[in-house]
C-alpha positions as CSV (number, residue, x, y, z in Angstrom):
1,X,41.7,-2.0,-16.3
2,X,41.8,-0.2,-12.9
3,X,41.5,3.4,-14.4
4,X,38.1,1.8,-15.9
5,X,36.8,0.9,-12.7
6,X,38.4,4.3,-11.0
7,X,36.0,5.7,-14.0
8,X,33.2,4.1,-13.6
9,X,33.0,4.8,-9.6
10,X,33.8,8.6,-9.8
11,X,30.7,8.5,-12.2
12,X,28.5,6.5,-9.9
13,X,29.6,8.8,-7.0
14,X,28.5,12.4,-8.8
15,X,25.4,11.0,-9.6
16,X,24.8,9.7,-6.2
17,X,25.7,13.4,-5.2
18,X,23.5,14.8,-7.6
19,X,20.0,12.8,-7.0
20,X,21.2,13.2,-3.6
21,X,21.1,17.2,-3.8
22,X,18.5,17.1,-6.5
23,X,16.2,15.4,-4.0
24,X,13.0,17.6,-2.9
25,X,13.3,18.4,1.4
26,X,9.7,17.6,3.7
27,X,9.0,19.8,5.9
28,X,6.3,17.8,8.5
29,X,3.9,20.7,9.4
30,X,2.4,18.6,12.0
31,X,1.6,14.9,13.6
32,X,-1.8,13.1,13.0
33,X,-2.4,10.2,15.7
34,X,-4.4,7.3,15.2
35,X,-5.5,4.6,17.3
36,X,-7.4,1.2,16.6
37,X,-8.7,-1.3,19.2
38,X,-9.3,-4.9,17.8
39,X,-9.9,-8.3,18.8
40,X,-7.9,-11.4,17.8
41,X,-10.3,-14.3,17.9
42,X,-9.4,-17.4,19.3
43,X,-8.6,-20.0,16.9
44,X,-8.3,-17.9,14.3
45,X,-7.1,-20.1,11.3
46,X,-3.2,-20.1,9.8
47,X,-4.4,-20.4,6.2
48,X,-7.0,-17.7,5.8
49,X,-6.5,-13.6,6.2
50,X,-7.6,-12.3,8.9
51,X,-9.3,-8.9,8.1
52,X,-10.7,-6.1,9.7
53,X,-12.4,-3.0,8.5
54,X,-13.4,-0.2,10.5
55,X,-13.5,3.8,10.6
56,X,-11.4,5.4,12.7
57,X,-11.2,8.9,14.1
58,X,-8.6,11.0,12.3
59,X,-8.2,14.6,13.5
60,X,-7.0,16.2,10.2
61,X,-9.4,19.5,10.3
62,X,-8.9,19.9,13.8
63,X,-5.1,19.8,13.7
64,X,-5.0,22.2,10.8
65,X,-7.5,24.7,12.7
66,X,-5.8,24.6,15.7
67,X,-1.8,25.7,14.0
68,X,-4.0,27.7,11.6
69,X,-2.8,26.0,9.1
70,X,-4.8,25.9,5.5
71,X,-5.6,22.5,3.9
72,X,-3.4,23.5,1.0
73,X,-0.6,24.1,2.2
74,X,-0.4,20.5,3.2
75,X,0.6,18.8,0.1
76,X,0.8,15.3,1.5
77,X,-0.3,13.1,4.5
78,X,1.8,10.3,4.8
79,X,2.2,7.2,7.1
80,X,5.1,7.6,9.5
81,X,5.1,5.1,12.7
82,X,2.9,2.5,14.3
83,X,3.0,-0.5,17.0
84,X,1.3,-3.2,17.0
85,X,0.5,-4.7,20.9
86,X,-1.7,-6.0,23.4
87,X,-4.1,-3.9,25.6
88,X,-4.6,-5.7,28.8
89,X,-1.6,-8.4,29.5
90,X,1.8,-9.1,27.8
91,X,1.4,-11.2,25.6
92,X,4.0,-13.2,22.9
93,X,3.3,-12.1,19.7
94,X,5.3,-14.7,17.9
95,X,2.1,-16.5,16.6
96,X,1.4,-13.5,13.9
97,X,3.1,-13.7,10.8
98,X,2.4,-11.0,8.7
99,X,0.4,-7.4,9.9
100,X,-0.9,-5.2,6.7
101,X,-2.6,-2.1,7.1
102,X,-4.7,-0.1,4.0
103,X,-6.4,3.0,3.6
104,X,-9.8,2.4,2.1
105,X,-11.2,5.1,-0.1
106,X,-15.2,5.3,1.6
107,X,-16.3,5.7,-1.8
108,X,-14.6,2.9,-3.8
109,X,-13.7,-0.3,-1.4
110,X,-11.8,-1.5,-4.0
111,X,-9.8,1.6,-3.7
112,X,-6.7,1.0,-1.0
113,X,-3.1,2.6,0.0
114,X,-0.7,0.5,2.1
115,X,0.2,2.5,4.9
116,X,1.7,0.5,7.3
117,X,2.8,-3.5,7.0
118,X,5.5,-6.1,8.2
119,X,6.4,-9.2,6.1
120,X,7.3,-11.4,7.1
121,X,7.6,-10.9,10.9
122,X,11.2,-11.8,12.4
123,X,10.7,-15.1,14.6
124,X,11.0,-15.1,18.5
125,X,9.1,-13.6,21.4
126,X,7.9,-10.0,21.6
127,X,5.2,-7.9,23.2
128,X,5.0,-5.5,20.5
129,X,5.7,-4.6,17.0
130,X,6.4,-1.9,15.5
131,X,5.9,-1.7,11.6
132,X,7.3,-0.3,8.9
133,X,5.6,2.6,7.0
134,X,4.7,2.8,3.7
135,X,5.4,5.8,1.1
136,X,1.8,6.7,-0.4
137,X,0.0,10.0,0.0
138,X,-3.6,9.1,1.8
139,X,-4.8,13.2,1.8
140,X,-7.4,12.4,-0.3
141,X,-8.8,9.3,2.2
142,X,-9.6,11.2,4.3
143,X,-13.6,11.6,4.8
144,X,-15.3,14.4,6.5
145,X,-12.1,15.8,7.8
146,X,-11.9,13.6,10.9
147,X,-12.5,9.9,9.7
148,X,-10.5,7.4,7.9
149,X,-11.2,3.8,6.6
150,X,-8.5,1.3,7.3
151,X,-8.4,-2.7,7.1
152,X,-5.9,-4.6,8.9
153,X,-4.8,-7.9,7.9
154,X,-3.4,-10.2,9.6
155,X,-1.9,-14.1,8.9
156,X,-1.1,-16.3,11.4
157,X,2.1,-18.8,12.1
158,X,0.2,-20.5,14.9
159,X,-3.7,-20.3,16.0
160,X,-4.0,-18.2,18.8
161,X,-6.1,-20.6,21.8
162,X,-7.4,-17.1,23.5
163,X,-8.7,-13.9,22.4
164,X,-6.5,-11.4,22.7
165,X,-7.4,-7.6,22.6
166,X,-5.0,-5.6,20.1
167,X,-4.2,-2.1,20.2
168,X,-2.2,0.0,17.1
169,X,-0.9,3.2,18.1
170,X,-0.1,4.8,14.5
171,X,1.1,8.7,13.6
172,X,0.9,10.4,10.2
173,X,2.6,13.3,9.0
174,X,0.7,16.6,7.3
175,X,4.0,17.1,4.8
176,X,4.7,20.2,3.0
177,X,7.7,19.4,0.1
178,X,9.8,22.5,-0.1
């Protein structure tokens, strides 16, 4: 019985090694920051999404012009950090429940990448939140070189009672896999 269980954990252990040396390496060629400014009505409901669309300055071309970089040697552009926080005053967060952000594709709406999110949002006061980031490649979201769609959706543990102005500080990564 215990050679079995020696057996079967030496087996689990080389393949472990083996997807673990089998596993392609990213090289980040470069950063790409995004920001977006929002406002959190007041009295914004706890059983409805709140959503928000907008376009959003994304300097892909000018990033890749200025390391002289060519657009295919990037093979991916991937989400990498982001906080969530207020602009003007410190405010407690603890009323949000659950933050999602999407790439939109500007041709198809219907069309969307999670690249950021948090669910659900660990209980007890903080003035920011930073969110987790999401695996899929958004290269091809991105319009006209310098723009990208997102929606951020937000639901809510408590209403909030004043409007509160949000900033997201986000970075992607221009990834070449080796």
């Amino acid at each position: 019985m215990k050679s079995y269980s020696t057996l079967a954990s030496l087996k689990l252990l080389c393949i472990s090694g083996l997807l673990l040396v089998s596993c392609n390496r990213l090289e980040t060629l470069f950063e790409i920051p995004a920001r977006v400014d929002m406002i959190i009505p007041a009295g914004s409901n706890t059983f409805e999404i709140l959503g928000l669309e907008t376009e959003i300055l994304f300097p892909y071309e000018i990033s890749l012009s200025s390391r002289g970089i060519s657009d295919a040697s990037v093979d991916r552009v991937v989400a990498q950090r982001a906080t969530f926080r207020p602009v003007f005053a410190s405010i407690d967060l603890n009323f949000i429940n659950v933050i999602e952000i999407n790439v939109v594709d500007p041709e198809d709406p219907n069309n969307k990448r999670e690249v950021f999110f948090l669910d659900p949002i660990p209980f007890g006061p903080k003035n920011s939140i930073d969110l987790l980031a999401s695996l899929p490649d958004i290269k091809d979201f991105i319009s006209d070189g310098d723009k990208l769609l997102l929606e951020v959706e937000l639901t809510f543990r408590n209403v909030p009672t004043t409007n509160i102005d949000i900033r997201i500080d986000m970075e992607f990564g221009a990834v070449a896999d080796d």
